[in-house]
C-alpha positions as CSV (number, residue, x, y, z in Angstrom):
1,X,19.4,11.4,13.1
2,X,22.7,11.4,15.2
3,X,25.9,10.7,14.5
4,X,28.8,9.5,16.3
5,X,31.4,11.9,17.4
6,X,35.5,10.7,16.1
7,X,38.1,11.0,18.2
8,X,41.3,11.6,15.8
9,X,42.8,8.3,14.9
10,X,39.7,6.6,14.8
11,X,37.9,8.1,11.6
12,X,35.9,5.4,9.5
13,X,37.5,4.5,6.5
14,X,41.2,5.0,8.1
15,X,41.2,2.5,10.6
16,X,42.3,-1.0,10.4
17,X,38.5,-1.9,10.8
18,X,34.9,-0.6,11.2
19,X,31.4,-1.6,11.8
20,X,28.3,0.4,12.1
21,X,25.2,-1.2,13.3
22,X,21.7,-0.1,13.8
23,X,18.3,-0.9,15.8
24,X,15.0,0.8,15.1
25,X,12.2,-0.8,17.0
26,X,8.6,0.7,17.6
27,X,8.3,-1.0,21.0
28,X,11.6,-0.1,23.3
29,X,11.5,1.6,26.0
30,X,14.2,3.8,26.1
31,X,15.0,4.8,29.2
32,X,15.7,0.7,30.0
33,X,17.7,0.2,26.4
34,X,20.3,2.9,28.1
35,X,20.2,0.8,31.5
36,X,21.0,-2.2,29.5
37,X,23.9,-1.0,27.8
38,X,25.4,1.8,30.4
39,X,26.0,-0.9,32.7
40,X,28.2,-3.5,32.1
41,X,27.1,-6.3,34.8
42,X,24.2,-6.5,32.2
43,X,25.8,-7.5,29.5
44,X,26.8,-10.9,30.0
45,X,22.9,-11.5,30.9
46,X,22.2,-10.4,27.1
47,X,25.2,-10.8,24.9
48,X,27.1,-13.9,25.0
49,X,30.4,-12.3,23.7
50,X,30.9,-10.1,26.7
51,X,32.3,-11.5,30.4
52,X,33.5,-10.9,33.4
53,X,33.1,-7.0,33.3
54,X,34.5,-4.8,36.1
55,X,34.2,-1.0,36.7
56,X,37.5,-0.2,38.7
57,X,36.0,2.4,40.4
58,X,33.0,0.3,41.9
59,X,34.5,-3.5,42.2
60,X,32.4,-4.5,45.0
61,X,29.0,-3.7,43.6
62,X,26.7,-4.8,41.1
63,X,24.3,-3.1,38.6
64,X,26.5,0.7,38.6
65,X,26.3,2.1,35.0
66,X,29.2,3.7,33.5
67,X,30.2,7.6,34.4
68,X,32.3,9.9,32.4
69,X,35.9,8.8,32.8
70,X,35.5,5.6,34.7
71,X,37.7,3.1,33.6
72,X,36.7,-0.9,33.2
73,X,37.6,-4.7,31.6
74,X,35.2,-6.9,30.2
75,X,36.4,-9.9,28.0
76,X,35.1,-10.0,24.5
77,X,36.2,-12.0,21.3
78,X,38.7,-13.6,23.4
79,X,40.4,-10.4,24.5
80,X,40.8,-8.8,27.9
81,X,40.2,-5.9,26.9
82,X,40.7,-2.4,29.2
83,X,38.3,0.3,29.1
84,X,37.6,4.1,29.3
85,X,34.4,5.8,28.8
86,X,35.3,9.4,27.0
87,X,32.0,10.5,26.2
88,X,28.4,9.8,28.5
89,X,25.2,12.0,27.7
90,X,22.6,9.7,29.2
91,X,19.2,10.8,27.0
92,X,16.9,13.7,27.9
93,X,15.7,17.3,26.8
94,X,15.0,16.3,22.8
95,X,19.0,14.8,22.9
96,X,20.7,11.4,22.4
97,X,22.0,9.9,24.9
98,X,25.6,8.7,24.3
99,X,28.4,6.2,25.3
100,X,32.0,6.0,23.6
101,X,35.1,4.4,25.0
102,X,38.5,3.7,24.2
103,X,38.8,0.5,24.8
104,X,42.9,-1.6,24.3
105,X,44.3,-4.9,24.2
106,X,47.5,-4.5,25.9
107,X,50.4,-6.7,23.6
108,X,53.5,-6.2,21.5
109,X,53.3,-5.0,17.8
110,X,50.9,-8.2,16.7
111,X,48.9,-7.8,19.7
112,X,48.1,-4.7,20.6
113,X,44.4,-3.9,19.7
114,X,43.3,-0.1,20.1
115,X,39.6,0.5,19.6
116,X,36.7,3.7,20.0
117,X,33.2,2.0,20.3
118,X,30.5,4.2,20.4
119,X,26.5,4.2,20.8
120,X,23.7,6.8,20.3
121,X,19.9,5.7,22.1
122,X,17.2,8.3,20.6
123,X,13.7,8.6,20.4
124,X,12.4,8.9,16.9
125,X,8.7,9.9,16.0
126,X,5.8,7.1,16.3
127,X,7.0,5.7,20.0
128,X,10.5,4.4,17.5
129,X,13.6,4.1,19.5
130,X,17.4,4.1,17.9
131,X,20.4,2.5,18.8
132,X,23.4,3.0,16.9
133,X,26.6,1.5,17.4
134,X,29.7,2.1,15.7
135,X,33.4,1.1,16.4
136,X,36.8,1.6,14.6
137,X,39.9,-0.5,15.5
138,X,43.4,-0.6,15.0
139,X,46.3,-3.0,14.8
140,X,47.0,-6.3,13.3
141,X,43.9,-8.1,15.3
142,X,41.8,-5.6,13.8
143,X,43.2,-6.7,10.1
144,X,42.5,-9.9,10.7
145,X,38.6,-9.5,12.3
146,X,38.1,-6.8,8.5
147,X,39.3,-9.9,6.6
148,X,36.9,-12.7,8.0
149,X,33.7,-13.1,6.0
150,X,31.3,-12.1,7.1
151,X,33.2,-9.5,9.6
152,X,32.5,-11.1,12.9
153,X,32.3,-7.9,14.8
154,X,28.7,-6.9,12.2
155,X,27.3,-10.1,13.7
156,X,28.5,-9.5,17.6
157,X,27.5,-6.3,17.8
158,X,24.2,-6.8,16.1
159,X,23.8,-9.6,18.6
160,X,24.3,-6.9,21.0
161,X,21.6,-4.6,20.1
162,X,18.9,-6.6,18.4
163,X,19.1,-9.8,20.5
164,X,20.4,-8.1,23.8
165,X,19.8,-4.5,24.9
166,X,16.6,-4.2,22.7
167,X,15.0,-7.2,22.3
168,X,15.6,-7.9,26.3
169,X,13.9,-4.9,27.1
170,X,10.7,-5.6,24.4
171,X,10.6,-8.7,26.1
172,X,10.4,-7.4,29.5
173,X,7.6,-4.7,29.1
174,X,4.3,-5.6,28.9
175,X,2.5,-5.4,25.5
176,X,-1.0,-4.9,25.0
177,X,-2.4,-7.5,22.8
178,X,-3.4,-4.4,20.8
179,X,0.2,-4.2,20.3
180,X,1.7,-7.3,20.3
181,X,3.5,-7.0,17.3
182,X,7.1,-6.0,17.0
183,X,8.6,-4.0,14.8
184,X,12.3,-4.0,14.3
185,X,14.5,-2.3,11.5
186,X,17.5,-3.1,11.5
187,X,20.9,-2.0,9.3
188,X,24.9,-3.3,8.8
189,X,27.8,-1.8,7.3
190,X,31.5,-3.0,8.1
191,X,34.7,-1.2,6.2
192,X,38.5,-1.8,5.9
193,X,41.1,0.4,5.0
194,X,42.0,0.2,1.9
């Protein structure tokens, strides 16, 4: 299995906050899982915490997935919050494909909100498709999401795999009656420093 590649700053473990979530489902497809989550005009259509997302360097059209450097908002928990993609391997060749931003809540000293949010989409053995998400945060709204129990951003961003990108994309494929079960793993871990 992958694992997500730190920027410095955002480590696990030395951040104000961190969640890791996890998706393995026998019936994905992956090539749509990485459509659903490298394009942001999807997301509100799956994930009920995410809105009004624009790529700045596409703001008249609809359905453009995410390229390495482009910068973009969505609105999430409440926050505008700014975006820009520093990694994007879409999947192929035996690899992962990958996603990470650093994403920011522009504000004074209680405000400010500096994040790294990060997803792997891999093929496993057995038809079994990945996604892993993981994101690190820092500053005082960050605190205060580690503190809330449960840690709303597990829930969210398990929303956003198991009932959006994943479960939309099972749902949309047709399944043999042969097949008609689903199978879905999935994992949480959240993390303060302490």
């Amino acid at each position: 299995m992958h694992s997500i590649i730190w920027p410095a700053g955002y480590f696990p473990g030395t951040t104000d906050n961190f969640v890791s979530n996890e998706v393995i489902s026998a019936n994905a497809n992956l090539d749509e899982v990485w459509r659903h989550l490298s394009t942001p005009s999807l997301w509100p259509s799956y994930y009920h915490n995410a809105s009004q997302p624009f790529i700045y360097e596409a703001p008249e059209q609809a359905d453009v997935a995410l390229t390495a450097g482009a910068r973009f908002r969505f609105v999430t928990f409440g926050f505008d919050v700014e975006g820009e993609v520093t990694e994007l391997t879409p999947p192929g060749d035996g690899q992962p494909g990958r996603i990470a931003w650093h994403g920011w809540v522009e504000g004074d000293e209680e405000q400010r909100l500096d994040v790294h949010h990060a997803w792997i989409v891999e093929t496993f053995s057995h038809g079994r498709v990945r996604v892993l998400t993981q994101e690190t945060q820092n500053g005082v709204p960050a605190q205060q999401l580690a503190a809330e129990q449960p840690n709303p951003m597990l829930n969210a961003h398990q929303a956003w795999q198991l009932a959006g990108a994943v479960t939309s994309v099972i749902r949309a494929i047709s399944i043999s009656p042969r097949s008609s079960c689903v199978s879905i793993s999935v994992s949480s871990i959240g993390s303060i420093r302490s």
